[in-house]
N, C-alpha and C positions, 0 to 999 in steps of 0.2 A: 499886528500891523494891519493897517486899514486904510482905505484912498486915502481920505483927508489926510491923512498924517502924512505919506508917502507922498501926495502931494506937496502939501507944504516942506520934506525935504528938498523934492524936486526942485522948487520955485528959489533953493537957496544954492545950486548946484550952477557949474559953469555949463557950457556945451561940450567943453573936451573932459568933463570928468568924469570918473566910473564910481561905481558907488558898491558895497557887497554889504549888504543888512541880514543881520544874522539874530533870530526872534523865533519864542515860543510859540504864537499860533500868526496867521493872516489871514485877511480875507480868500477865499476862494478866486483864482483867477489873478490875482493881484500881481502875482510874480512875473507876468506877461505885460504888465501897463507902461514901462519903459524901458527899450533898448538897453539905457547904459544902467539900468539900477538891479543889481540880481538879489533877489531873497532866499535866505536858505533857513530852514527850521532848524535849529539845535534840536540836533538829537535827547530823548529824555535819559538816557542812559549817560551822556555831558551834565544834566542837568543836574540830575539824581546827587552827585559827586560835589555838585557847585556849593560852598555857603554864602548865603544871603546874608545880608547884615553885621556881618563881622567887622572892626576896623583895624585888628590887629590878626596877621598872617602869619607864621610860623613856616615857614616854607624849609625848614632842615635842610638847606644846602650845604652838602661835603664837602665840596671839590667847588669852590666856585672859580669862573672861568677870570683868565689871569690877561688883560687886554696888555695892547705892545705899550702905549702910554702912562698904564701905570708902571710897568718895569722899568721902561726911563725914568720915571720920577722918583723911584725905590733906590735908584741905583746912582741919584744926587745925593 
């Protein structure tokens, strides 16, 4: 993350909105440039875990969770 770019977020941003940018490096000092914009580094240990470039996820869910909507619609 670097001004220019953080700028150019900024310039598309309302007054009342908050912003949370979450990036592997930035400039020094940068995280200070606007009140409502906070930067956080992902951790490399997050990172380490992540794959890149895949477009097909596997995510092995067990138990997926059961919303009240689908059980009315099960239950027509």
């Amino acid at each position: 993350m670097n001004s220019q770019y953080l700028d150019a977020i900024k310039s598309g941003m309302g007054e009342d909105e908050y912003l949370t940018i979450a990036c592997c490096s930035s400039d020094k000092g940068i995280d200070r440039a606007y009140n409502h914009i906070t930067i956080k580094k992902i951790p490399q240990m997050l990172l380490e875990r992540c794959e890149f470039g895949k477009t097909d996820y596997n995510l092995n869910i067990v138990h997926p969770p059961v919303y009240e909507d689908e059980e009315e619609y099960d239950a027509e």
